[in-house]
C-alpha positions in Angstrom: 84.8 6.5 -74.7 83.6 9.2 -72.8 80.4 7.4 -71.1 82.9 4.6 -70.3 85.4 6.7 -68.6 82.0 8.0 -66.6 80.8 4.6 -66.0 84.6 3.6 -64.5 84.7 6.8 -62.3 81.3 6.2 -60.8 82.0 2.1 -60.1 85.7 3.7 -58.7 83.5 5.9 -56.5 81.1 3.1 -55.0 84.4 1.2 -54.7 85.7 3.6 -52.3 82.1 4.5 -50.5 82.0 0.7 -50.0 85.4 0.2 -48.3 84.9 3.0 -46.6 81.8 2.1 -45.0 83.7 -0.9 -44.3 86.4 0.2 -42.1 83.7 2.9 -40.2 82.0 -0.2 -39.3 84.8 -2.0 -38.7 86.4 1.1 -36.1 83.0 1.6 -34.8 83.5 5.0 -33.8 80.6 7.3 -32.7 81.8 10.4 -35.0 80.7 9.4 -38.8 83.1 12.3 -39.9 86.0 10.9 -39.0 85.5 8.5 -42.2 86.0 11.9 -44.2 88.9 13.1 -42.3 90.6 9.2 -43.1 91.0 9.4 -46.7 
């Protein structure tokens, strides 16, 4: 149960690096740290 509950966090994580990326290139603003400040 445990090394599911990993797996789901991780694929969660990508999930959000994904969208994230997403909307950065989406907004294309010239400070990448603004994606931080965002969520």
């Amino acid at each position: 149960m445990k090394i599911k509950k990993l797996i789901s966090i991780i694929l969660i994580g990508l999930l959000l690096l994904g969208l994230g990326s997403i909307c950065y290139a989406e907004e294309e603003d010239p400070d990448p740290w603004n994606v931080t400040y965002n969520m």
